[in-house]
C-alpha positions in Angstrom: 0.0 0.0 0.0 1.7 3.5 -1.1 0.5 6.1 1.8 1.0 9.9 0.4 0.6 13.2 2.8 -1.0 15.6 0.8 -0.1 18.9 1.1 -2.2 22.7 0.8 -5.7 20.4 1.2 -8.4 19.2 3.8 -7.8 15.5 3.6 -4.6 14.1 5.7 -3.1 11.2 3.9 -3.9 9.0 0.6 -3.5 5.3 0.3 -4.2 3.3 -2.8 -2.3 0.1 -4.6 -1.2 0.0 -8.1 -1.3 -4.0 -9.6 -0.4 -4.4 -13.2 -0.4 -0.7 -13.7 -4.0 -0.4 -12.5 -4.9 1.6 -10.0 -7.0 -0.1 -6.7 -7.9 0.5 -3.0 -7.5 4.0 -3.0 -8.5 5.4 0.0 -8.3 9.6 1.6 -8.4 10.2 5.1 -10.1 13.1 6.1 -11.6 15.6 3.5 -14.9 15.6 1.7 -15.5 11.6 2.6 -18.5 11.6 -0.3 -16.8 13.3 -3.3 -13.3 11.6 -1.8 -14.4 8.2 -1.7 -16.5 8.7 -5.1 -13.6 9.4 -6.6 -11.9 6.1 -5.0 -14.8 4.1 -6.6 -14.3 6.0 -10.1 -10.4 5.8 -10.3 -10.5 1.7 -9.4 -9.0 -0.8 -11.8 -8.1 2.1 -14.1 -4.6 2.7 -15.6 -2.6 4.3 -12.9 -1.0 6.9 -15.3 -3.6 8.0 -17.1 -5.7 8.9 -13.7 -3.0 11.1 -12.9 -3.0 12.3 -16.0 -6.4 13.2 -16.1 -6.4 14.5 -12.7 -3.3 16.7 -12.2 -3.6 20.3 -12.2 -7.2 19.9 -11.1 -7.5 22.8 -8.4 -10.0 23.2 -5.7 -11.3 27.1 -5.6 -8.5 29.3 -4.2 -5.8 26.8 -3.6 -3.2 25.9 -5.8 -4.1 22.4 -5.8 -6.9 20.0 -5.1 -7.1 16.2 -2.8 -7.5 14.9 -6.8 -4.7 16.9 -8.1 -2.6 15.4 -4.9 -3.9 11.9 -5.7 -2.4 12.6 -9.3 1.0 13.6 -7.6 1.1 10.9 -5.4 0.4 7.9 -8.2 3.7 10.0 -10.4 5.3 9.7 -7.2 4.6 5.9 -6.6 5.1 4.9 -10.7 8.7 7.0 -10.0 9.1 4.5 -7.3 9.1 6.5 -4.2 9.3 5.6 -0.6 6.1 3.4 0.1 
């Protein structure tokens, strides 16, 4: 399981898996728990790059970033192989 602390946003850590490329388990601590975990269940078993992909850059109003744009940094951070 690759655990992320998201920075400059509400929710407190991210957790997911990548298998084969895919993306699965994600999971946000703290945060907006429906639209967080809604995007857990739309992201799953999808290609792990192209969710970032998709998602980075994504801001939430005034902030510079968003808990999907930190999702997206978190899976370029895991595919880089960073520290689990």
């Amino acid at each position: 399981m690759f655990e992320y602390k998201p920075t400059g946003v509400c929710s407190k850590k991210i957790l997911f898996d990548i298998e084969d490329g895919k993306l699965c388990k994600v999971q946000f601590e703290g945060g907006c728990n429906g639209n967080l975990s809604g995007i857990g269940i739309l992201v799953e078993g999808m290609d792990a790059k192209e969710v970032a992909d998709k998602l980075k850059g994504n801001r939430c109003g005034w902030k510079q970033t968003s808990c999907p744009d930190q999702l997206a940094q978190a899976i370029e951070k895991a595919l880089a192989g960073g520290d689990k």
